[in-house]
GUTI-21952 format. One record per residue: residue in three letters; x, y, z of N, C-alpha, C in turn. Coordinates in pm, whole numbers, plus 50000, padded with zeros to 5 digits. Layout:
% GUTI-21952
ALAXYZXYZXYZ ...
END
This chain:
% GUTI-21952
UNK515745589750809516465579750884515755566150880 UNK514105564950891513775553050903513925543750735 UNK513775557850666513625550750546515295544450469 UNK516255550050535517505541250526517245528150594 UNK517045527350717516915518250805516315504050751 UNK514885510150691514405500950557515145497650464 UNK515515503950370516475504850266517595493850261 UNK518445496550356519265487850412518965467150454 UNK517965470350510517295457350580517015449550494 UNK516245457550356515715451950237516955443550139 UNK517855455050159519355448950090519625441250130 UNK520185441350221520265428750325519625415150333 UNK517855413950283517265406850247517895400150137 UNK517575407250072517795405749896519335397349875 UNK520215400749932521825395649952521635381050006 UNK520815381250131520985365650189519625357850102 UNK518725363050035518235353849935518775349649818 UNK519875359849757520855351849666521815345349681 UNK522025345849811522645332749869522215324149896 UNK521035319349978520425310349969519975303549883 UNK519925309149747519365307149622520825296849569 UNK522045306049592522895298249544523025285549609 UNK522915284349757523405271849822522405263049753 UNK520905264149747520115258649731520445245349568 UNK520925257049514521355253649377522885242949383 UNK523185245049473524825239949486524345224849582 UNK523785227649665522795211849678522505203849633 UNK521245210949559520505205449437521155198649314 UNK522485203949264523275195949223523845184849316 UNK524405184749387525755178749485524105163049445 UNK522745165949525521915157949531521745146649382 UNK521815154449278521385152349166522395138949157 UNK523665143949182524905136949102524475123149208 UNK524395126649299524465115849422523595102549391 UNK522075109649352521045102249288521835090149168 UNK522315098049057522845092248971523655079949001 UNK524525084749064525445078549115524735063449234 UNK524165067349277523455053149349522315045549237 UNK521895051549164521175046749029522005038048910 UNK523435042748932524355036148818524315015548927 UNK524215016949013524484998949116523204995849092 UNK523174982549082521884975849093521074976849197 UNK521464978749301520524981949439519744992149414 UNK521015001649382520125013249346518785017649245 UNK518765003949177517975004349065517004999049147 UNK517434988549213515844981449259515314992649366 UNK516374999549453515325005849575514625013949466 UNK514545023249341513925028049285513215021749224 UNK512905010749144511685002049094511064999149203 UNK511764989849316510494987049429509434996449454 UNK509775009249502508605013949509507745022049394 UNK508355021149271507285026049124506375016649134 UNK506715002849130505954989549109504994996449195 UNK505094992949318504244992249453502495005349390 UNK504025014549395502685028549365502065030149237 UNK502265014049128501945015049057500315006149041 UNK500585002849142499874982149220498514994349251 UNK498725003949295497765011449358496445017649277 UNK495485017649313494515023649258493445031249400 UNK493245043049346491995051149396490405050649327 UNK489465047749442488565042549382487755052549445 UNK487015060749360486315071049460484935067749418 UNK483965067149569482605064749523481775075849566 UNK481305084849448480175091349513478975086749468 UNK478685090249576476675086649505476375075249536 UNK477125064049603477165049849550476765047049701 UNK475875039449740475735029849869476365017649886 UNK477145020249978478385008349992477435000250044 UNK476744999850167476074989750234475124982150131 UNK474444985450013473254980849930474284973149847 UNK475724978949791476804970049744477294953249815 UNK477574954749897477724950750016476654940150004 UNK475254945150057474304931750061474114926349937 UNK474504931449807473734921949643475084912049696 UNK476384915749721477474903849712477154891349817 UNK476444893649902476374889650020475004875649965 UNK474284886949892472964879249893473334867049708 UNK474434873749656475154865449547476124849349575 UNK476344856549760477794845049790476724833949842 UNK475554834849918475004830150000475054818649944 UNK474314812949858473874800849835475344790749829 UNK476184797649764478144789349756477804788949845 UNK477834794449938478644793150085477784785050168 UNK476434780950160475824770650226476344758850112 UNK476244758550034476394746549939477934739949987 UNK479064750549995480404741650051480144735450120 UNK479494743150272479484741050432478594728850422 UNK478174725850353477114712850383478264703650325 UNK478394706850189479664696350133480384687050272 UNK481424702750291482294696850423481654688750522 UNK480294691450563479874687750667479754672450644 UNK479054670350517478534655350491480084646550485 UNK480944649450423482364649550390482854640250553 UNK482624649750589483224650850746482514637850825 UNK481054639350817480314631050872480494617550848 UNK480674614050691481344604250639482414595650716 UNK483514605550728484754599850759484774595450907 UNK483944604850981483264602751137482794588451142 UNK482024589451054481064574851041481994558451048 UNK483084563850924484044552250923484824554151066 UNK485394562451091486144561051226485894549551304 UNK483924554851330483744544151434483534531951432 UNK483414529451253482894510851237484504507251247 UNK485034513151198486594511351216487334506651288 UNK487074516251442487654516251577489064529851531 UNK488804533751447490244546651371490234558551470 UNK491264561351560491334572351598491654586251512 UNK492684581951390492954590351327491094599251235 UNK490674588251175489264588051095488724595451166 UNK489034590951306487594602851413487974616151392 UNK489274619151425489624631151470489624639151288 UNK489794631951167489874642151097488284645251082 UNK487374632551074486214635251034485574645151158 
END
């Protein structure tokens, strides 16, 4: 008796997985055509390029072994000297135009310098 009981249940299995199999399949088309079909309009073309581009823009950069922070300080200790060399630029720049403001009497001169 139990082993009908099994028997049965198993069939039963087996029946609603080839159905499911079929719907799955009867989807999977209905989907396919659908795809196509929004792929034939130009929209449809771009919502599909927009994001190839995008995930194409992408890169994975994996670091092992590598000390980000020792990375990190050579750029740091590379930018340094630019970056005082502008800031003085601007500053003298600035000071300049300050300078004229006031032989001037220029409100504008002050405020940019």
């Amino acid at each position: 008796m139990k082993n009908e009981i099994t028997v049965k249940v198993q069939n039963s299995l087996t029946k609603l997985e080839v159905k499911s199999a079929l719907l799955v399949n009867k989807y999977w088309e209905q989907t396919k055509k659908n795809i196509v079909e929004i792929l034939q309009t130009r929209w449809g073309k771009y919502a599909l390029a927009i994001p190839l581009a995008i995930n194409g823009m992408s890169i994975r950069a994996y670091a092992d072994g590598v000390d980000a922070q020792g990375i990190l300080d050579s750029i740091m200790k590379n930018l340094k000297p630019g970056v005082i060399a502008l800031g003085s630029l601007v500053a003298v720049v600035g000071g300049i135009q300050l300078g004229k403001g006031f032989t001037r009497d220029d409100a504008d001169a002050k405020a940019s310098g």
